[in-house]
C-alpha positions as CSV (number, residue, x, y, z in Angstrom):
1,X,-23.7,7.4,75.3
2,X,-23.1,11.3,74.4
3,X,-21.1,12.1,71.6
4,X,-19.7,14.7,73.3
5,X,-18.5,15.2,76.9
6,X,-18.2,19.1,76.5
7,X,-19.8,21.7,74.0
8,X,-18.6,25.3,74.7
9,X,-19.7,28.6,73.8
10,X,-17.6,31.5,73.3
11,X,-15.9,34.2,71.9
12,X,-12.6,33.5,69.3
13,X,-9.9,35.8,70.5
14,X,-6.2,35.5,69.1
15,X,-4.0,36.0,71.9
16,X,-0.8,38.1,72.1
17,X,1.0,38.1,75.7
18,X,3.3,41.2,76.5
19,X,5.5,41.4,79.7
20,X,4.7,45.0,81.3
21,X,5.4,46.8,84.1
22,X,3.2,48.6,86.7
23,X,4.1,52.3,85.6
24,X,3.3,50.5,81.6
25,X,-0.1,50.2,82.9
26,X,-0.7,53.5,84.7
27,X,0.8,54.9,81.6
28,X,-1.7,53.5,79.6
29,X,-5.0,54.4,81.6
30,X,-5.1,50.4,81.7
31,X,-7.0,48.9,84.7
32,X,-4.7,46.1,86.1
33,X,-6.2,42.6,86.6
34,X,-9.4,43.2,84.5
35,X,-10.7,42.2,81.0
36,X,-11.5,45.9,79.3
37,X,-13.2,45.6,75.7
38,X,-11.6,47.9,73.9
39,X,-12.0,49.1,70.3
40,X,-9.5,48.4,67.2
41,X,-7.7,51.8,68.0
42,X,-7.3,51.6,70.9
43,X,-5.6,48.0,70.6
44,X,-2.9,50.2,68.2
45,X,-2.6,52.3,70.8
46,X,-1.4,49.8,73.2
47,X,0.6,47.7,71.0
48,X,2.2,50.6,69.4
49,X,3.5,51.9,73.2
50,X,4.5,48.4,74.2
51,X,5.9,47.9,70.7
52,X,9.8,47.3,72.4
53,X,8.9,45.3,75.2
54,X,9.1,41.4,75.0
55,X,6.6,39.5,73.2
56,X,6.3,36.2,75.7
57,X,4.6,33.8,73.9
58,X,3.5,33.7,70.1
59,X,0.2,33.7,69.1
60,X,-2.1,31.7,70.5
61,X,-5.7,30.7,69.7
62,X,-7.5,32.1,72.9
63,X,-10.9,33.3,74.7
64,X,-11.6,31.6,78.0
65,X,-14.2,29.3,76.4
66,X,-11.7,27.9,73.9
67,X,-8.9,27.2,76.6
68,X,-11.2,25.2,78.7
69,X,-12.9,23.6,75.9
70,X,-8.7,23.1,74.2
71,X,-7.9,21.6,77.5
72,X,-10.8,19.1,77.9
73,X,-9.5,18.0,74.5
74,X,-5.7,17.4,75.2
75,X,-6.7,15.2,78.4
76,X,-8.6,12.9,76.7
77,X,-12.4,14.4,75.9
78,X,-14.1,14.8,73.2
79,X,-15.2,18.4,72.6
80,X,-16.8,20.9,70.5
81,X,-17.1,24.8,70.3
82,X,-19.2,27.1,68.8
83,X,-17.8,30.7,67.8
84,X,-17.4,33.2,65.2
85,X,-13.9,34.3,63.2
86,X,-13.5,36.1,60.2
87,X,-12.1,35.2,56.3
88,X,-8.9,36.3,57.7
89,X,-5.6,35.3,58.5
90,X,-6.1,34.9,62.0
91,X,-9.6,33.3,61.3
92,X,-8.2,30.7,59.3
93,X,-5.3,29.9,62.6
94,X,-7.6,29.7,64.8
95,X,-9.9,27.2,62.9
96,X,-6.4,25.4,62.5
97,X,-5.6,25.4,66.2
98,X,-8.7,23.8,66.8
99,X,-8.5,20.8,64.7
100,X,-5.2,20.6,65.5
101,X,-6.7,20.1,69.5
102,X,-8.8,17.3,68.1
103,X,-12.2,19.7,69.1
104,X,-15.0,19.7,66.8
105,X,-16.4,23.4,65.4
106,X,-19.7,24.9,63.4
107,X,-20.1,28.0,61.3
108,X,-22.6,28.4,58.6
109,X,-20.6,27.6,55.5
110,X,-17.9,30.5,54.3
111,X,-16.7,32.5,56.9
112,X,-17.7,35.9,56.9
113,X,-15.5,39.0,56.5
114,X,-14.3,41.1,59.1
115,X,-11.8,40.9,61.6
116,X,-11.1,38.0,64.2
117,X,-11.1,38.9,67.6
118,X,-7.6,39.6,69.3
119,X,-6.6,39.6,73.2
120,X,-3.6,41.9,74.0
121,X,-2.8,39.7,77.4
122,X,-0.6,42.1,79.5
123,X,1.8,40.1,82.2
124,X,3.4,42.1,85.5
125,X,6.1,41.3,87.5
126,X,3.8,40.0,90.2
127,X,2.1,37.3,87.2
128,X,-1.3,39.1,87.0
129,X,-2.8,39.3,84.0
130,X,-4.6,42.4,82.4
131,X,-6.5,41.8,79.1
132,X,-7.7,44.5,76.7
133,X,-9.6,42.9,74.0
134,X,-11.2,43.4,70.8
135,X,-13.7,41.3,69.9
136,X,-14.1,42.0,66.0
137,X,-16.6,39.8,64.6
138,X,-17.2,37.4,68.0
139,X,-19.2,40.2,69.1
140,X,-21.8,39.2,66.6
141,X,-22.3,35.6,67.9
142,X,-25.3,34.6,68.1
143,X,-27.6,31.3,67.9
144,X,-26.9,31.1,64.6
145,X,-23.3,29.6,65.7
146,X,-25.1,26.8,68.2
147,X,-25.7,23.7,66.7
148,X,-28.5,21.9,68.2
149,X,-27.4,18.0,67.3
150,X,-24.0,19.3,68.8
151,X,-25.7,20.1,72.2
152,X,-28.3,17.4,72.4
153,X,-25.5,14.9,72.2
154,X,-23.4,16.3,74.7
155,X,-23.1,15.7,78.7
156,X,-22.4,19.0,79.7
157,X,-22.6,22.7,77.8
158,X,-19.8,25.3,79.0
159,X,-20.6,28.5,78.9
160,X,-18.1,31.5,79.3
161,X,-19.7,34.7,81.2
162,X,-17.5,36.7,79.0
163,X,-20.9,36.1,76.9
164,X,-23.1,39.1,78.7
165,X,-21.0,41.6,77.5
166,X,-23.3,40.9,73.4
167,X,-26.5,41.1,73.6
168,X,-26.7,38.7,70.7
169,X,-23.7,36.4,72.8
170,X,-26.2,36.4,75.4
171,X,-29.2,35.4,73.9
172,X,-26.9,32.6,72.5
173,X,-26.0,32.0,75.9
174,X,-29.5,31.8,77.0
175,X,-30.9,29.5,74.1
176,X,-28.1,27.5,74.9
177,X,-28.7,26.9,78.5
178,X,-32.6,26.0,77.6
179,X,-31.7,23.6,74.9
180,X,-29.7,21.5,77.3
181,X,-32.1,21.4,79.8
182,X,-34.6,20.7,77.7
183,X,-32.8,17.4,76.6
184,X,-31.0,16.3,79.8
185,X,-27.7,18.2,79.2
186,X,-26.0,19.3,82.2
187,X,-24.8,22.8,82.3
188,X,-21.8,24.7,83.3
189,X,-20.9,28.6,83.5
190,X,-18.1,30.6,84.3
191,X,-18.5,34.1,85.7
192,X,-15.0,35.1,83.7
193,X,-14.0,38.3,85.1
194,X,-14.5,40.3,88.3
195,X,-15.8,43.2,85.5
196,X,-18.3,40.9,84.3
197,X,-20.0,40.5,87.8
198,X,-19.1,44.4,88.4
199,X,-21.2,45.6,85.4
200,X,-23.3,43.1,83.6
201,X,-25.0,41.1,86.8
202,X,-28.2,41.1,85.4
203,X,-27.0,40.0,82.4
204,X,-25.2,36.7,84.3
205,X,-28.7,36.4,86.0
206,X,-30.4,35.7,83.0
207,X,-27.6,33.6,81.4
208,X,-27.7,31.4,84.6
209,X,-31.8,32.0,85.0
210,X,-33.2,28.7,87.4
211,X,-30.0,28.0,88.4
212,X,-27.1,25.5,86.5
213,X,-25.5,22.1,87.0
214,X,-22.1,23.6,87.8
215,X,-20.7,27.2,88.4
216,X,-17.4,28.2,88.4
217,X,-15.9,31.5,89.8
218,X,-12.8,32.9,91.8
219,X,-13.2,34.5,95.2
220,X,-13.6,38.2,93.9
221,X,-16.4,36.9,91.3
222,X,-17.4,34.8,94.2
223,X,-17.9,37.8,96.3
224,X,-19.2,39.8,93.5
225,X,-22.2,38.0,92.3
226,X,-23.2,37.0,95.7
227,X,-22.3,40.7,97.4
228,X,-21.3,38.9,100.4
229,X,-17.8,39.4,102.1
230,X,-16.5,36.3,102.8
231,X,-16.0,32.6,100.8
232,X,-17.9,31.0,103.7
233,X,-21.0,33.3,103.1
234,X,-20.7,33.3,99.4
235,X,-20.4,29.6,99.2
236,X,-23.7,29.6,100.9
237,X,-25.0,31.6,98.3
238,X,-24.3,30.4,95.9
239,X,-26.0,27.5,96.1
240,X,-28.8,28.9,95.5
241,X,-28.2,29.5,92.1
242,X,-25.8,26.2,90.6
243,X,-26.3,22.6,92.4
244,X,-22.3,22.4,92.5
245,X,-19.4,24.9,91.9
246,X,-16.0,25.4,92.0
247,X,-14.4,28.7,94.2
248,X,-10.8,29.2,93.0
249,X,-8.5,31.3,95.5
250,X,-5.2,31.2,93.7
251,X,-2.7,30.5,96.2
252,X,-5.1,29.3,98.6
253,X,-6.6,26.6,96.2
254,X,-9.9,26.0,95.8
255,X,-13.4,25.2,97.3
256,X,-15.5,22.7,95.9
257,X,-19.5,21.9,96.3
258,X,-20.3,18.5,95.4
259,X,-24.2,19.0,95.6
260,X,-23.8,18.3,99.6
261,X,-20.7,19.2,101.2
262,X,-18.2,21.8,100.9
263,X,-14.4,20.7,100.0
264,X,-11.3,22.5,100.5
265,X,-8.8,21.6,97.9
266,X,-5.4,22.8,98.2
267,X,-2.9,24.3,96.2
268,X,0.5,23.5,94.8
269,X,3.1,25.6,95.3
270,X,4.9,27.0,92.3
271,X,6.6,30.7,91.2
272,X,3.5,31.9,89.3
273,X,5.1,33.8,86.3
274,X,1.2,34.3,84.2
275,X,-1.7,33.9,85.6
276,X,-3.5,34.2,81.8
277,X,-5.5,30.9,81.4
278,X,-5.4,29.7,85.5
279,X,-9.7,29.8,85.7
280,X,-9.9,28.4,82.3
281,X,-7.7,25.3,82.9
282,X,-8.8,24.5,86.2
283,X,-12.5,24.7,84.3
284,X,-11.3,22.5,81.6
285,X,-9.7,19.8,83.7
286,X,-12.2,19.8,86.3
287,X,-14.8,19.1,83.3
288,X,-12.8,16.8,82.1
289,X,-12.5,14.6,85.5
290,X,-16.0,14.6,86.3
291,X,-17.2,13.5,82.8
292,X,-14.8,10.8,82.9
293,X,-16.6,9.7,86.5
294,X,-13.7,11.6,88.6
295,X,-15.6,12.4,92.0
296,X,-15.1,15.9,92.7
297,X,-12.5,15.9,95.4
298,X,-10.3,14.3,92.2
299,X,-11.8,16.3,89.8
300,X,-10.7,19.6,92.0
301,X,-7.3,18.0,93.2
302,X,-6.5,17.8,89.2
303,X,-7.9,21.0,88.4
304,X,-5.8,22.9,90.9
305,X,-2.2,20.9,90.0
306,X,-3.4,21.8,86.3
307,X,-3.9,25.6,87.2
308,X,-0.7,25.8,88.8
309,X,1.4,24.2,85.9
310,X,-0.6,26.9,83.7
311,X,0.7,30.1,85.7
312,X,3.9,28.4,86.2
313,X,4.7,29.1,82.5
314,X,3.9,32.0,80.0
315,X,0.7,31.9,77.8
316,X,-2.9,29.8,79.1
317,X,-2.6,26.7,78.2
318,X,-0.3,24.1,78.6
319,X,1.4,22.2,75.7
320,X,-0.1,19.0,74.8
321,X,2.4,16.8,75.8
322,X,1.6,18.6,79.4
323,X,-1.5,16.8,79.6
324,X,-0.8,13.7,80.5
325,X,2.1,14.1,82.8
326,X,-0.2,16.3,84.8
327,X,-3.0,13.6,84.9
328,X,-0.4,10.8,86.1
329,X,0.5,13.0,88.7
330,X,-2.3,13.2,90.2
331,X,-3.7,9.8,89.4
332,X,-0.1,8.4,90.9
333,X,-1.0,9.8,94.1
């Protein structure tokens, strides 16, 4: 039996969500909807314009890998991430916010110093999110933070495509990915960001290489990595390159591939108010359903209820106590 049902990969980002306008944005030079790396600066640029609008949640221990991995945790799996945080403040709180989520970590003895990566999460009216992030030191991961035992004992490794963007995050990626299938492990990926498809698709080629166990994506990435112009014709594609997958389409729901048939899942409606952490919770609760044996018409029915609490609510994760209301629901039905 694994040890794990879940080991991610991914950056360490310290969240801060800000509620903007339209016009804030087009002030700013900010793409809306998009993750933009951005340098330290730059960040102070942002937060120094913004510095009088309402701060909507505190801080949060972030990156997409971590909320999927933090929500496999809270419903019951066990989990472990690897990533990199600095001898800092904010290094040492997210450290803390992982323990306190019951998920196992690795670094290499003392933490080095530097800066933690942050995430300015930007929320308009209409609940889309904008990120501008700086990485700080997670732009150095590398497979120095995977730990092999970790992965070997594991039934599936998530990977977050946010990972291209390093050349040393995507090596990790890469080693990662062989490792697993070198011992059995089933493996996952996320495509992350529209941007990520948009300007590093080689890059998510290589991190993908053969083909995975299970992709997931929304319809833009969808569209994006395939270059097709429809869900039906991507989803077609697609398999080409992951033996399942998951399409998200926000108010739509979802489409699922279980390996040999294509299942519409639909969505819940709610008053989205953030759509920060939607693709990362439906990712962490579909991972947890199917390692728990959750076919994957479950598996997506819970993932979508869970993405739909998420951007029902400010930050990207829900609270703990969340968890297992949203799995009775579902299981009640």
């Amino acid at each position: 039996m694994s040890q794990y049902h879940v080991y991610g990969l991914g950056a360490a980002l310290v969240d801060t969500e800000i509620e903007v306008t339209d016009a804030d944005l087009t002030g700013l030079g900010v793409d809306k909807g998009l993750m933009t790396l951005v340098d330290e600066q730059r960040q102070h640029e942002i937060t120094d314009y913004l510095s009088g609008h309402l701060v909507a949640s505190k801080r949060a221990s972030g990156g997409s890998g971590a909320n999927t991995v933090i929500a496999c945790s809270y419903f019951g799996a066990n989990a472990f991430y690897s990533c990199k945080v600095a001898n800092d403040d904010n290094g040492e709180f997210y450290l803390n916010d992982l323990r306190a989520a019951g998920v196992g970590y690795h670094h290499n003895g003392k933490l080095d110093s530097g800066i933690t990566g942050k995430c300015l999460v930007m929320i308009t009216p209409d609940a889309e999110r904008t990120m501008n992030t700086f990485l700080g030191i997670s732009e150095t991961v590398s497979v120095n933070e995977l730990h092999e035992e970790a992965i070997k004992a594991s039934q599936y490794v998530y990977i977050e495509g946010y990972q291209v963007t390093s050349d040393s995050g995507r090596e990790a990626a890469i080693k990662l990915r062989r490792v697993a299938e070198d011992n059995g492990v089933k493996t996952a990926l996320s495509l992350s960001d529209p941007a990520m498809v948009e300007f590093f698709r080689d890059g998510l080629q290589a991190m993908i290489g053969e083909g995975v166990d299970l992709l997931f994506c929304n319809r833009d990435e969808a569209l994006g990595y395939t270059q097709t112009d429809s869900v039906k014709a991507a989803a077609t594609a697609l398999q080409r390159v992951a033996k399942t997958f998951a399409i998200t389409l926000g108010a739509e729901g979802a489409v699922i591939y279980d390996g040999e048939r294509l299942i519409n899942i639909e969505a819940h409606p709610i008053k989205a108010v953030d759509s920060n952490g939607a693709g990362d919770m439906f990712a962490g609760a579909f991972l947890y359903a199917v390692t728990q044996g959750f076919d994957f018409e479950k598996a997506g029915q819970l993932a979508s209820y869970a993405a739909a609490v998420v951007v029902s609510q400010f930050g990207p994760r829900l609270r703990p106590q969340q968890h297992e209301e949203v799995l009775r629901h579902i299981l009640d039905k």
